[in-house]
Legacy VTK file of the C-alpha trace (Angstrom):
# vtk DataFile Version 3.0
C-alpha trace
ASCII
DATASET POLYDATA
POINTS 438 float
37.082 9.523 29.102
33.646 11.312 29.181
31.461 11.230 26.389
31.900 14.548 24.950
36.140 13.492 25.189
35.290 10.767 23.297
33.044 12.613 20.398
36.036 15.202 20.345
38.734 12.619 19.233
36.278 11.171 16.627
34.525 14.498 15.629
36.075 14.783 11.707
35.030 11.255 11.198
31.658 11.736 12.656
31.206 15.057 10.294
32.163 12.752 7.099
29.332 10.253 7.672
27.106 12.906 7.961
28.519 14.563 4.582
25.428 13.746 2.627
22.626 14.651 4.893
20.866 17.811 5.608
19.931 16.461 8.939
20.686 14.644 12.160
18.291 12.580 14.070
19.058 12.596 18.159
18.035 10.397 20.766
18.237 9.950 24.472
16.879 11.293 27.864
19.476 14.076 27.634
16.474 16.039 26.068
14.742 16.529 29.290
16.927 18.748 30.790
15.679 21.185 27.802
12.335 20.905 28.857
11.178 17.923 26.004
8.280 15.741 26.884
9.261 12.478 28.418
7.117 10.366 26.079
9.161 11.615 23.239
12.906 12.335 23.314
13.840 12.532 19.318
15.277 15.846 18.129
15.660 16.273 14.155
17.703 19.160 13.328
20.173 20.053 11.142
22.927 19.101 10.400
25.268 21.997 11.361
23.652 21.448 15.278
25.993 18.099 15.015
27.913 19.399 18.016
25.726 20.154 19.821
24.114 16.925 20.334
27.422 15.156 20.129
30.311 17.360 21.422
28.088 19.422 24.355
25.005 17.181 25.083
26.957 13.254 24.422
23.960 11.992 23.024
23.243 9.146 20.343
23.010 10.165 16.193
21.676 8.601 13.419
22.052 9.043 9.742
18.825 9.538 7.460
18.172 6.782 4.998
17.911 9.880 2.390
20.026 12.375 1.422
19.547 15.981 1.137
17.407 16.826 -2.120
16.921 12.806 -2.642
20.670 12.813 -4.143
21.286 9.185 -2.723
19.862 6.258 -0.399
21.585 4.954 2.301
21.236 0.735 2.275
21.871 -0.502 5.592
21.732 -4.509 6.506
20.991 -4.560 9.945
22.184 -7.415 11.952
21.550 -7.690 15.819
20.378 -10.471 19.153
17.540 -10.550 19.908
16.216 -12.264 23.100
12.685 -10.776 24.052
12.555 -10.217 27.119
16.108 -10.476 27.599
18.049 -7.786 25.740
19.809 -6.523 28.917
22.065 -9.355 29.004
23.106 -7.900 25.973
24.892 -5.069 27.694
25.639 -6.909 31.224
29.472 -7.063 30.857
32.262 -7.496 28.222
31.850 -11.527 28.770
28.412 -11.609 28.071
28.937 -8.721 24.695
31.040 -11.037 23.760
29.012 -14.151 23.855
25.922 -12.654 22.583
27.627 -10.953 19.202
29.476 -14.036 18.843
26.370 -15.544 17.966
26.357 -13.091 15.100
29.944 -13.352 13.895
29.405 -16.593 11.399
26.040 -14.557 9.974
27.907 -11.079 9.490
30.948 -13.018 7.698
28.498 -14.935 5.178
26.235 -11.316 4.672
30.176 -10.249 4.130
31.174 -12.766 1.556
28.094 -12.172 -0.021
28.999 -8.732 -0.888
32.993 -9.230 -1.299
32.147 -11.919 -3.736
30.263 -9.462 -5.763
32.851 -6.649 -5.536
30.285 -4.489 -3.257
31.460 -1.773 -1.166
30.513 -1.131 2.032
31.001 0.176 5.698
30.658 -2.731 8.708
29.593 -0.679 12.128
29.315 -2.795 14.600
26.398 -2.192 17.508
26.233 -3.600 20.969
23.691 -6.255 19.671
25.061 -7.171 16.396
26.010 -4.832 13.254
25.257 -2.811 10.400
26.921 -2.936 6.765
26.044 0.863 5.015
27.017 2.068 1.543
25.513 5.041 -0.569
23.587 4.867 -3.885
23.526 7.960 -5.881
20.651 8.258 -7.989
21.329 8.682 -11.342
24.208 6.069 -11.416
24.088 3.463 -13.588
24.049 1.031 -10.437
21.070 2.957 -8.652
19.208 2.958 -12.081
19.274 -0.836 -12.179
17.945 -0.748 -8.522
15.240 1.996 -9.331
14.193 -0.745 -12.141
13.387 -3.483 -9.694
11.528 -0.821 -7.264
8.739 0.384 -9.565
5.854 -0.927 -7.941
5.249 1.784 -5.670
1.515 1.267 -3.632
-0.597 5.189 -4.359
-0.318 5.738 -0.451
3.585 5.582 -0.564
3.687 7.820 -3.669
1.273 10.655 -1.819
3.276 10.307 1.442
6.615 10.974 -0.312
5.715 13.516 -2.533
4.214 15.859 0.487
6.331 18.866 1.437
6.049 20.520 4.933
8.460 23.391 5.088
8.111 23.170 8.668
9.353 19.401 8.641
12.891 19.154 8.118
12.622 15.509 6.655
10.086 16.870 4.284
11.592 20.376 3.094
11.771 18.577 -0.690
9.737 15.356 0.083
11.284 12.334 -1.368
11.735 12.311 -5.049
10.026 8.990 -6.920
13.482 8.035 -8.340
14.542 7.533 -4.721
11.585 5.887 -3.366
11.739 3.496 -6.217
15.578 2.691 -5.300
14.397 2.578 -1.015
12.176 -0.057 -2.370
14.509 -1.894 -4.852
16.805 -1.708 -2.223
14.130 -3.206 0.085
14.363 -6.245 -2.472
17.930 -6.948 -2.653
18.361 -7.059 1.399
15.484 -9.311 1.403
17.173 -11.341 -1.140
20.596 -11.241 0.494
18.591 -12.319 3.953
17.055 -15.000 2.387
20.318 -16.279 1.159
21.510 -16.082 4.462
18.712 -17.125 6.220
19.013 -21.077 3.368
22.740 -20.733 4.606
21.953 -21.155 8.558
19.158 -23.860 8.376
21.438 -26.389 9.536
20.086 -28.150 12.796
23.073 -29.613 13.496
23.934 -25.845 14.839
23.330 -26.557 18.438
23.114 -24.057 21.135
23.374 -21.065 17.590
20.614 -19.004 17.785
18.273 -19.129 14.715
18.302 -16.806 12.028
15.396 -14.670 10.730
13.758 -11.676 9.359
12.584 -9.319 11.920
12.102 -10.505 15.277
9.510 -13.029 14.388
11.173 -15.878 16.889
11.474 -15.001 20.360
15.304 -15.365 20.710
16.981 -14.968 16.892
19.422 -13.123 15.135
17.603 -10.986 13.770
17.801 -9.780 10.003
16.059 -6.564 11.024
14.937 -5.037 7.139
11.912 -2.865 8.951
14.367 0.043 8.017
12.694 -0.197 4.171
9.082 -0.180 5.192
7.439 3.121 5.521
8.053 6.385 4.283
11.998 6.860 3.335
11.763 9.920 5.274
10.832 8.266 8.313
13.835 5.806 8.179
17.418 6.401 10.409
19.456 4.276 11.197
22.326 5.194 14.273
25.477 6.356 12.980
29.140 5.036 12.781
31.407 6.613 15.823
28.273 7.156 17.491
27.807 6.511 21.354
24.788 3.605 22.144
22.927 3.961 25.278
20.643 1.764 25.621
22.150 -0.200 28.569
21.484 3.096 30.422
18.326 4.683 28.873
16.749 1.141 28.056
17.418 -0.695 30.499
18.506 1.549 33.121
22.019 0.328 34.097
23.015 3.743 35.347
26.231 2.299 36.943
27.535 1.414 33.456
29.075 3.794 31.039
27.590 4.284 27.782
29.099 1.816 25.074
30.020 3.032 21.551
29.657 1.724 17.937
32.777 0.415 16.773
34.112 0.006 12.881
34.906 -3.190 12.107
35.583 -3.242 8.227
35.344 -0.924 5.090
35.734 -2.635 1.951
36.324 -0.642 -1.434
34.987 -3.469 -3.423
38.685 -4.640 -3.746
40.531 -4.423 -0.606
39.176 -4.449 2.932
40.779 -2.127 5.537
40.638 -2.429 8.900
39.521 -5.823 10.160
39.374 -6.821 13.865
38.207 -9.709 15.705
35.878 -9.762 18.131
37.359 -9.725 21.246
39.166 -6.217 19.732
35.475 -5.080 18.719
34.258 -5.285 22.430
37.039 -4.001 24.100
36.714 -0.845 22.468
32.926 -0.848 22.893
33.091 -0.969 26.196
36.553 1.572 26.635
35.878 5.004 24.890
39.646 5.858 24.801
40.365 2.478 22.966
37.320 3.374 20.716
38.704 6.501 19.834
41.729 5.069 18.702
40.554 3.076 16.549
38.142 5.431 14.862
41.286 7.312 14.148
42.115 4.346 11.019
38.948 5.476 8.917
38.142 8.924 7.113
34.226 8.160 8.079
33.406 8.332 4.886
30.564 5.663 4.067
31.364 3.839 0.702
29.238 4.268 -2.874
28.000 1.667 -4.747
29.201 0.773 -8.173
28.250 -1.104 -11.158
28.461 -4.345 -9.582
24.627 -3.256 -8.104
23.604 -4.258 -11.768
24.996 -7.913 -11.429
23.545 -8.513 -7.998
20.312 -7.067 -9.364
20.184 -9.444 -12.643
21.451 -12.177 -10.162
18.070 -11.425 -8.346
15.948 -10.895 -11.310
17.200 -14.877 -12.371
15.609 -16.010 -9.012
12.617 -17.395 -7.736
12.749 -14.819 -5.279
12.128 -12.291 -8.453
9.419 -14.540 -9.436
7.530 -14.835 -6.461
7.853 -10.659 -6.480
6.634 -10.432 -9.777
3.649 -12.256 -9.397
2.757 -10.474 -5.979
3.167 -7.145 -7.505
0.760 -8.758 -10.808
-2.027 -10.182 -8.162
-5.556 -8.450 -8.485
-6.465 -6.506 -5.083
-9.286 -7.222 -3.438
-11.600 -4.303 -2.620
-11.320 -2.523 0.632
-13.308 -4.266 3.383
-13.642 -7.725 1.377
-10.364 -9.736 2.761
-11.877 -9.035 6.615
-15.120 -10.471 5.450
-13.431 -13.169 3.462
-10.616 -14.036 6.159
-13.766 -14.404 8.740
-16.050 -16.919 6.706
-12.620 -18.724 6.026
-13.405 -22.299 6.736
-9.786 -23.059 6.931
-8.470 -19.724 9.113
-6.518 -21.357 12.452
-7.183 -20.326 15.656
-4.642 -17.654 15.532
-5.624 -16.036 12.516
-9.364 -15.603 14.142
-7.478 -14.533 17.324
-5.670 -11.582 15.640
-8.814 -10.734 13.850
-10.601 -10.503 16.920
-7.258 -8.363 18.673
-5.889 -6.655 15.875
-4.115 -3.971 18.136
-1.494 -4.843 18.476
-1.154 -8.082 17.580
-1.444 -7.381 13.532
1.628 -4.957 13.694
3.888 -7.087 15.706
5.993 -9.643 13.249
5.391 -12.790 15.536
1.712 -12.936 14.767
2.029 -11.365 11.518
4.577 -14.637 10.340
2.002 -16.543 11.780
-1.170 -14.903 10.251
0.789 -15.394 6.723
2.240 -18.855 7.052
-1.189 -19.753 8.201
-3.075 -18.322 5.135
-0.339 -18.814 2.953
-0.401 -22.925 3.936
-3.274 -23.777 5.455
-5.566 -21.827 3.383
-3.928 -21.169 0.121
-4.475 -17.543 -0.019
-2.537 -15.439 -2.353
-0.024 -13.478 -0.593
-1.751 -10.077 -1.884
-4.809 -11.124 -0.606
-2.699 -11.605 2.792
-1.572 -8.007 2.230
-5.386 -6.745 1.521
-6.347 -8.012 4.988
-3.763 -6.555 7.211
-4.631 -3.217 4.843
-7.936 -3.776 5.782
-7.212 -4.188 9.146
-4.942 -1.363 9.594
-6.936 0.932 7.937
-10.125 0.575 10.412
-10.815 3.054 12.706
-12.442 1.020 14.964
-9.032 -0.753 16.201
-7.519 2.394 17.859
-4.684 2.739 16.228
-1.696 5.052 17.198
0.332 4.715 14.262
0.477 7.489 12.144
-0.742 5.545 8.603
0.219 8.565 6.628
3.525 8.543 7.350
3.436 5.109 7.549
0.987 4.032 4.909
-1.327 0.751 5.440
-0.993 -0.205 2.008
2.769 -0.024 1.943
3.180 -1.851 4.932
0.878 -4.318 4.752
2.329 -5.216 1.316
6.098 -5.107 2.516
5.101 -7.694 5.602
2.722 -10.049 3.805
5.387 -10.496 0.670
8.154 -10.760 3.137
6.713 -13.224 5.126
5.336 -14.870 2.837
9.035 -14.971 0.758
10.175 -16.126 4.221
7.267 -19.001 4.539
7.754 -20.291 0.809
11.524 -20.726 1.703
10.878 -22.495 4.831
8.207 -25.253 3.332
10.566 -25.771 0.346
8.566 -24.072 -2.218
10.858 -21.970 -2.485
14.667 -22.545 -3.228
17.204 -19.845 -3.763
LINES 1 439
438 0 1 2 3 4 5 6 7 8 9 10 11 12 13 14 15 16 17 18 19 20 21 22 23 24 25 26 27 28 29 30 31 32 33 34 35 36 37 38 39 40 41 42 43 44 45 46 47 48 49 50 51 52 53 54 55 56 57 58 59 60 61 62 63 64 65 66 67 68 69 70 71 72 73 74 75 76 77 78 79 80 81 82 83 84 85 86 87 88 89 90 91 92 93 94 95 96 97 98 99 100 101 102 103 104 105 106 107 108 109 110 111 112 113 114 115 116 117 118 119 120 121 122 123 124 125 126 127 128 129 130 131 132 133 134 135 136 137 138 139 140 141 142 143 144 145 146 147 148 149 150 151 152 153 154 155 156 157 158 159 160 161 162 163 164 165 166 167 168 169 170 171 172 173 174 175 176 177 178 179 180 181 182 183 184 185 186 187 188 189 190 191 192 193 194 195 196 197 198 199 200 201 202 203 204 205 206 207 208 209 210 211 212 213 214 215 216 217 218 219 220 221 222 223 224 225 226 227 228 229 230 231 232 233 234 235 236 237 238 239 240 241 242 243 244 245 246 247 248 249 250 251 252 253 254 255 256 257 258 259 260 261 262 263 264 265 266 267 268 269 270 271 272 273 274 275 276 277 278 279 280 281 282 283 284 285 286 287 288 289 290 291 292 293 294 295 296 297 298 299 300 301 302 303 304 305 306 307 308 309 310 311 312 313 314 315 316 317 318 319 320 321 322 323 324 325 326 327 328 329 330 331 332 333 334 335 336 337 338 339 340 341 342 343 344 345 346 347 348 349 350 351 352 353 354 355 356 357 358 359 360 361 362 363 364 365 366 367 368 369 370 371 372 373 374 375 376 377 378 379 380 381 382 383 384 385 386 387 388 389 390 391 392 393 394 395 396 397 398 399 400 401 402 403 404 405 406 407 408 409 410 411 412 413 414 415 416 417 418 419 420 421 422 423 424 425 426 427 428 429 430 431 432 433 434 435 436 437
């Protein structure tokens, strides 16, 4: 079965997880034969040119993390391997798939309990490396208000970027409305809560051989809790769509020979019942056999689940925690003036080696979550700097001309995301030492 056979059988379910978006984002090397620039191979159109990129050209999709107009936010959990240098044994045959998001399984069941416990719907997708659970939440709902609550502390920079329209930008034809950047970043605060949760359930070193688990790729071979998807701009954010093809093994890390592999849907759970459930040895099979794939998308509609108003229990469940605590007094913590945590960070008497070592290489060592866990747990520990103040120096950092960089810091703004990886590494750090127990 070619890849255009295979979007054909799974078209109408395709179309229904694309039901609330205005646009599609494409990716793959398919673009060059249409003249793109090898150094960037993205198309964002709209929706209606679905087809085209699915049915004609085969290529990979992803969903926004906004709707159209800012009518809902898309909260993914994002589960996958990660093993550096590595990843292509990710894709090297069904044995080694099998191995590899085995590692995962015990993780994606817990992250699943978590949310069946509390009567939350959602979508499981499983990816090549791991999986993603999706669900919708519609602003306006009692459920998303509760989330918008918790998301209020929006940084000035985030605000600006949001509220910019570029009619020549189809992520920006409305900009993002504040209601839904407050619930991207409530959201932001619930996954991190969940992860943590997760993260206190797997700290068992008894689990030999188990990969560790962690936010980000900040160990060289984890699972990886991957919650980058809620910092930035919410216009920025995708995230690759249910049904839709995943070639990486050939555009990554050029294993021509193979064909591409597919997302496959494991689970979608109403928030009473669960429909659908395979193991894993049915999961990879299909990933790896579009036919088989195609028959199985044939159980779902597509449709990705809505929240409802058991949001507002998980949220008071996270406003009774330390996590919530720990938020609340980052969010209450004075800034330091621009420039001042750069000067203070470099007189530190008690800054490590590393610390002074990303200071002196900020590009790219301040953006990459390895060193940034270690730049925090070393200021955080060894130093006893506030975590804002941890935030104020990779701000200060970021926003210095004289490093070079090639991020875009308007559309992803230094104060935003130097706040989102200071507190969450920070959160992470604090749970770690035992100052922090959830």
């Amino acid at each position: 079965m070619t890849p255009q056979q295979y979007y054909a059988r799974v078209f109408p379910q395709l179309r229904s997880s694309f039901a609330e978006f205005h646009y599609l984002v494409a990716a793959g090397d398919e673009l060059l034969a249409d003249g793109w620039s090898p150094d960037f191979l993205v198309a964002v159109e709209p929706v209606d040119q679905l087809a085209k990129f699915t049915l004609e050209k085969g290529m990979q999709v992803h969903l926004p993390v906004v709707a159209r107009r800012s009518h809902s936010v898309l909260a993914p959990i994002d589960v996958e391997v990660f093993l550096l240098g590595d990843n292509h044994l990710l894709y090297t045959d069904q044995g080694a798939q099998r191995h590899w998001i085995g590692q995962t399984v015990p993780v994606l069941r817990y992250l699943e309990g978590l949310l069946r416990d509390r009567g939350i719907p959602y979508l499981l997708d499983y990816t090549p490396s791991g999986a993603h659970l999706l669900w919708h939440n519609v602003i306006g709902e009692r459920a998303t208000t509760a989330v918008e609550q918790i998301g209020h502390a929006l940084e000035p920079d985030i605000v600006r970027a949001c509220e910019y329209v570029d009619p020549n930008d189809i992520k920006r034809w409305w900009g993002i409305s504040l209601p839904a950047a407050r619930v991207f970043h409530g959201l932001g605060r619930l996954v991190e809560y969940l992860s943590l949760l997760t993260i206190a359930a797997f700290d068992d070193p008894e689990r030999a051989g188990q990969l560790p688990v962690t936010i980000s790729d900040s160990i060289d071979r984890c699972i990886n809790l991957d919650n980058s998807w809620c910092e930035g701009s919410p216009f920025m954010r995708s995230i690759r769509s249910p049904f839709s093809l995943h070639k990486k093994n050939q555009q990554k890390h050029g294993m021509t020979h193979h064909p591409p592999l597919v997302d496959v849907v494991g689970t979608v759970f109403d928030g009473t019942c669960a429909h659908g459930e395979a193991d894993i040895d049915e999961v990879v099979a299909c990933m790896w056999d579009l036919e088989r794939a195609a028959e199985r998308a044939e159980q779902f509609t597509g449709l990705i689940p809505h929240s409802n108003d058991t949001m507002v229990d998980l949220v008071n469940e996270y406003r009774r925690s330390p996590l919530f605590e720990f938020h609340q007094q980052f969010d209450r913590t004075e800034e330091l003036p621009r420039g001042a945590a750069v000067d203070r960070a470099t007189c530190e008497p008690a800054a490590t080696d590393h610390v002074r070592h990303v200071l002196s290489s900020p590009n790219p060592l301040a953006l990459q979550p390895k060193n940034m866990l270690r730049v925090v747990r070393d200021l955080l520990v060894e130093a006893n700097w506030p975590a804002k103040h941890i935030a104020n120096l990779l701000r200060d950092l970021y926003i210095d001309p004289a490093h070079c960089w090639s991020t875009d810091f308007f559309k992803y703004p230094a104060d935003q995301k130097a706040s989102f990886w200071a507190r969450t590494f920070s959160a992470l750090t604090l749970l770690q030492t035992g100052r922090l127990t959830l």
